[in-house]
C-alpha positions as CSV (number, residue, x, y, z in Angstrom):
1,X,57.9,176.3,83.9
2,X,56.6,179.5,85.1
3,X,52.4,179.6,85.8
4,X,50.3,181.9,84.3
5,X,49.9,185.6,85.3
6,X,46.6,187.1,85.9
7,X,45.5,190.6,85.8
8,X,43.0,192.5,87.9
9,X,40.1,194.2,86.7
10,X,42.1,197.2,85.7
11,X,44.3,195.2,83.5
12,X,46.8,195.3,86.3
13,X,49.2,192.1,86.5
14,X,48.4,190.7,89.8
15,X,51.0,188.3,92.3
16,X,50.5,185.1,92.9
17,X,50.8,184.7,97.0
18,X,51.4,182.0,99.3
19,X,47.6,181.0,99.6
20,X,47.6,179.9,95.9
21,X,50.2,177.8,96.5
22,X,48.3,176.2,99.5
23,X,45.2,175.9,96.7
24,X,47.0,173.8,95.0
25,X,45.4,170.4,93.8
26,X,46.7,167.6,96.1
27,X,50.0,166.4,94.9
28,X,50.5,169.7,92.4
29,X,53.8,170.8,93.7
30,X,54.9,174.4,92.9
31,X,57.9,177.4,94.4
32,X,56.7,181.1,94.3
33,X,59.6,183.6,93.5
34,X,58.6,187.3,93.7
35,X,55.0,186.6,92.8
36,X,55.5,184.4,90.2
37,X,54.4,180.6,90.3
38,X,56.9,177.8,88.8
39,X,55.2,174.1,88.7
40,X,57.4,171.2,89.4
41,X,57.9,168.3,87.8
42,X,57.8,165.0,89.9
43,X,61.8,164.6,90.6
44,X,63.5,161.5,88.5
45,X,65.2,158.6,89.8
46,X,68.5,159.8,89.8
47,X,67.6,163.1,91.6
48,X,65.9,161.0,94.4
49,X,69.1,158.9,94.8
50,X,71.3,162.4,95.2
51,X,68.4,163.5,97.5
52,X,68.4,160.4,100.1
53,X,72.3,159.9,100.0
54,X,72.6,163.9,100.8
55,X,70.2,163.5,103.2
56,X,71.5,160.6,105.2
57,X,74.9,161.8,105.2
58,X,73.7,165.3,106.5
59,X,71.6,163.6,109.1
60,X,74.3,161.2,110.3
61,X,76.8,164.2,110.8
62,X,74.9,165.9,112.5
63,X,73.5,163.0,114.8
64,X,77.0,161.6,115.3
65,X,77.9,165.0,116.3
66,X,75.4,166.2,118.9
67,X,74.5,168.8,116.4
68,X,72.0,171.3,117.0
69,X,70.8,171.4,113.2
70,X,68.2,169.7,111.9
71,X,68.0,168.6,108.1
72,X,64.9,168.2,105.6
73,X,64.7,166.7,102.6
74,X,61.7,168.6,99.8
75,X,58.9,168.8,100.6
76,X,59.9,171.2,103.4
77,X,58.6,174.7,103.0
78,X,60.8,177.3,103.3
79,X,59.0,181.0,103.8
80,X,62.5,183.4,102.6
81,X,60.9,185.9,104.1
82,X,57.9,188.0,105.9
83,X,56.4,188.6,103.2
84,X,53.6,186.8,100.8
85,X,55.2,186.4,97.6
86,X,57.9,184.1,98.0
87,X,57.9,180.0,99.0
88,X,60.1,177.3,98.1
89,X,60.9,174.0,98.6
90,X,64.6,173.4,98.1
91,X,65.5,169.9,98.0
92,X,68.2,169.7,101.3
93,X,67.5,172.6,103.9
94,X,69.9,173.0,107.3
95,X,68.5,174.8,110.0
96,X,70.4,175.6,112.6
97,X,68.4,178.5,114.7
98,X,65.7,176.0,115.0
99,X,63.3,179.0,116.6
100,X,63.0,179.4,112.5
101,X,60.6,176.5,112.3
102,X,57.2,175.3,113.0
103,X,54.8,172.8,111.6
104,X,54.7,174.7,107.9
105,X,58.2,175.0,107.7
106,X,61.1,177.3,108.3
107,X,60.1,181.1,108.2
108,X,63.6,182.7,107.3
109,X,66.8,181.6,105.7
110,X,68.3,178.1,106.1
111,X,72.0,177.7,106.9
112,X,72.5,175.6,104.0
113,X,70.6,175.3,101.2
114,X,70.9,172.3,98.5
115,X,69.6,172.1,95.0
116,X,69.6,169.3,92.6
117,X,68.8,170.3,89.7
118,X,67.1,168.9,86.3
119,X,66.8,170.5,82.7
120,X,63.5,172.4,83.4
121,X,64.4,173.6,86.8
122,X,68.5,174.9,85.6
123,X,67.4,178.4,84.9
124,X,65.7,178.7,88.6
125,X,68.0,176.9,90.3
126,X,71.1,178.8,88.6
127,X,69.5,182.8,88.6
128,X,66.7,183.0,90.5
129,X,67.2,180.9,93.7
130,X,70.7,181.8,94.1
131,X,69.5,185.4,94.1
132,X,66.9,184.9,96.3
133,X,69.1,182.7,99.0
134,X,72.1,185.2,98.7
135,X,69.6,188.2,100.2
136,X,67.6,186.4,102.8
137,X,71.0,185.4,104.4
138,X,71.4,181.7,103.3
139,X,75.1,181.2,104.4
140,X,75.9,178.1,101.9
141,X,74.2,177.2,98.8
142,X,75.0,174.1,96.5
143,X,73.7,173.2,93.4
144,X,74.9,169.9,92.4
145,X,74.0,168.6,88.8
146,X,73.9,165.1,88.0
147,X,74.4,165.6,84.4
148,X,77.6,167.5,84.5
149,X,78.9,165.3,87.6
150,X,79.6,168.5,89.2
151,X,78.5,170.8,92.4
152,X,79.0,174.3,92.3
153,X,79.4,175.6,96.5
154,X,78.6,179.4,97.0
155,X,79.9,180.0,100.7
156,X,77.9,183.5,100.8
157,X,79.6,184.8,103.7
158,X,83.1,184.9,102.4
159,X,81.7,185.9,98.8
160,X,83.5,182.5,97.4
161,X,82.5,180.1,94.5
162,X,83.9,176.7,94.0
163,X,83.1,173.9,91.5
164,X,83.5,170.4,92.4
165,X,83.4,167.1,90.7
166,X,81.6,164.2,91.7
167,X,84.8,162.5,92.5
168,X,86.2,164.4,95.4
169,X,85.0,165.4,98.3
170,X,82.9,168.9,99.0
171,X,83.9,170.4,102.3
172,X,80.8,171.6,104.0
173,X,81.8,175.6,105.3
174,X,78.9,175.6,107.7
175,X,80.5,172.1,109.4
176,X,84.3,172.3,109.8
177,X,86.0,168.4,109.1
178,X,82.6,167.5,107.3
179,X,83.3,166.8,103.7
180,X,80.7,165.2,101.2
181,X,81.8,162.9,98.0
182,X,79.4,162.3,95.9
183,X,79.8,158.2,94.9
């Protein structure tokens, strides 16, 4: 759900920024998308299940590899870009220029960008993020959904879209040979 807007003095509709998201009350969770502040809800059972397998298999790939990619499960803040206005915590981020990230986060787009999503966060994850992730220059986005048993892969740099059910395997673009089923 989106946060409330304020106006200025003038009657102006002011931005939210960065810093309000670091004034957050300790364990308040919240993305900022062009200004605009969206609370999250504490992530069910399920969604933590997705999360932790996606994460492991991720991690093992690229560990059994000798990747140079390093993987983070939310909370991991990702800063899309220089300026103020945007921060979000996607729930799987791959990094693989690693001079992208310090002790808040990655500054700049992830490689691969995963989102699991949940009724209140569809609208988001579905319009807004894969917006926002197409510009900055995120090279793969999936959005898998638990309730449909299906992941939807957007492999930005060859402009394709391809749905997948939970039954067969996802072939990651940004690894060639690594494929994900979701059991």
């Amino acid at each position: 759900m989106a946060g409330d807007d304020y106006m200025d003095a003038a009657g102006k509709l002011e931005l939210h920024t960065v810093d309000d998201i670091y004034s957050l009350s300790d364990g308040e969770r919240a993305e900022l998308i062009d200004g605009e502040i969206y609370y999250m809800a504490p992530p069910s059972r399920t969604h933590q299940k997705i999360s932790s397998y996606l994460h492991n298999k991720i991690y093992n790939y690229i560990q059994e590899n000798n990747g140079k990619c390093e993987v983070y499960a939310a909370p991991f803040a990702v800063f899309l870009s220089e300026d103020n206005i945007n921060y979000v915590e996607p729930d799987i981020s791959v990094i693989c220029d690693l001079s992208k990230l310090d002790e808040k986060g990655c500054h700049g787009a992830p490689d691969w960008i995963i989102e699991i999503v949940s009724s209140s966060s569809k609208p988001r994850d579905y319009m807004a993020k894969l917006f926002k992730y197409r510009t900055a220059g995120v090279r793969e986005y999936w959005i898998v959904d638990p309730e449909k048993k299906m992941t939807m892969v957007y492999t930005f740099e060859k402009d394709i879209v391809e749905q997948y059910f939970f039954d067969v395997e996802v072939p990651v673009g940004i690894c060639k040979g690594f494929a994900i089923k979701m059991e």
